[in-house]
C-alpha positions in Angstrom: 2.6 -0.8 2.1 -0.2 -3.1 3.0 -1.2 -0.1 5.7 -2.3 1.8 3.0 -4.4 -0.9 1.4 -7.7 0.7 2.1 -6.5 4.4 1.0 -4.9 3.1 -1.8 -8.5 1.7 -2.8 -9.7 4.8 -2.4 -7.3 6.4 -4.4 -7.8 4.6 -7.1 -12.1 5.1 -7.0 -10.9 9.2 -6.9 -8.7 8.9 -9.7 -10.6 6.8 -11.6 -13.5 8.8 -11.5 -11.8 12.1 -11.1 -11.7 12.7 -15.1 -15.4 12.5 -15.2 -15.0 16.0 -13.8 -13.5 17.9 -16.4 -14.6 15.7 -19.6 -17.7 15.2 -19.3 -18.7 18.6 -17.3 -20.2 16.9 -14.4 -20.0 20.3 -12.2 -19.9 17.9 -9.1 -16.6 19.6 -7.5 -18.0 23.0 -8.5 -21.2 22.7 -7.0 -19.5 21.9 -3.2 -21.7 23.5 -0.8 -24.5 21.0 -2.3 -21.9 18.3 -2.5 -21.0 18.9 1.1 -24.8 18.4 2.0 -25.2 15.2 -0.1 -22.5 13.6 1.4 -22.7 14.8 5.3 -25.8 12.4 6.4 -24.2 9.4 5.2 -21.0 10.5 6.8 -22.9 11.2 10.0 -25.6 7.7 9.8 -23.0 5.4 8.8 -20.1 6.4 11.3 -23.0 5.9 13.9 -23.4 3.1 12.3 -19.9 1.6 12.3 -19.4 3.1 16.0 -22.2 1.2 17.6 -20.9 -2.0 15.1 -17.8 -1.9 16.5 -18.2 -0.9 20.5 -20.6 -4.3 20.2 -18.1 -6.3 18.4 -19.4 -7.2 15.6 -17.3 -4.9 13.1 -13.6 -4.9 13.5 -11.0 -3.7 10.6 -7.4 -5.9 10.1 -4.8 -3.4 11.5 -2.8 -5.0 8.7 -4.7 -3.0 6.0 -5.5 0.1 7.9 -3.7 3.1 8.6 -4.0 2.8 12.5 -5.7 6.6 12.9 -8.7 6.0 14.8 -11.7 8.8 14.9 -14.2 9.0 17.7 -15.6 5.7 18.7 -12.5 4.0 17.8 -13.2 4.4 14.2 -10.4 4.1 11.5 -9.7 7.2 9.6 -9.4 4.9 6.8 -13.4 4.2 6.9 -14.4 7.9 7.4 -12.8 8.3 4.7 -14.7 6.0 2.9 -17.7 7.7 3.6 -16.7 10.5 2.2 -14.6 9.1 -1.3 -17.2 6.6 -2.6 -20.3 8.7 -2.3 -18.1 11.0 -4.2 -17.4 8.3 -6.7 -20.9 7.6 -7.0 -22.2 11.3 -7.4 -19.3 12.0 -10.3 -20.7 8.5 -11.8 -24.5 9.5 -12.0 -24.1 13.0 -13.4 -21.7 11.6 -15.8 -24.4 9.6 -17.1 -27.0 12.4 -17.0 -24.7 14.7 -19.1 -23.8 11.9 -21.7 -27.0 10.6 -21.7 -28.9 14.5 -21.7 -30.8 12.5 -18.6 -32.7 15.0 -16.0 -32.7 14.0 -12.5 -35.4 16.4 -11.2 -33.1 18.8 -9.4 -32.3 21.3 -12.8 -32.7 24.8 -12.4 -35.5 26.5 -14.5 -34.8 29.1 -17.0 
């Protein structure tokens, strides 16, 4: 089980923001071509990131708490996947604010 110690994290940052969705009308998962576009840069900047950390030696991840899948540049799946989840985490988070709140962010349309 300890192999799925990192995506079991990440399961639980989904879920536990996952209700933010459908309570609070956050319109994040609805909205997925501009999700998509939010979250590819830091997909792309940090996995360059992370390869360049790693090929130099100073990142490495405990195969004991990985998966073992590795991307390009010897990347675990596990972190990709992290670059994709907790942005998505994040993004739920603030527009659940903004719609409890009745905050604008700058990005509404006009009527």
């Amino acid at each position: 089980m300890s192999k799925f110690a990192y995506l079991s994290v990440l399961l639980g940052c989904l879920v536990g923001t996952a209700w933010l969705e459908f309570f609070l009308r956050t319109k994040v998962y609805r909205r997925a071509v501009r999700l998509i576009l939010t979250i590819l840069p830091v997909v792309v900047v940090f996995s360059i990131w992370d390869a360049y950390a790693i090929a130099q030696g100073h990142w490495t991840f405990d195969p004991r708490y990985v998966t073992g899948i590795t991307t390009v540049a010897n990347i675990p799946l596990d972190e990709i996947l992290f670059f994709i989840v907790i942005p998505i985490c994040a993004i739920l988070s603030f527009e659940a604010v903004r719609s409890a709140r009745n905050w604008e962010a700058g990005d509404e349309e006009t009527k």
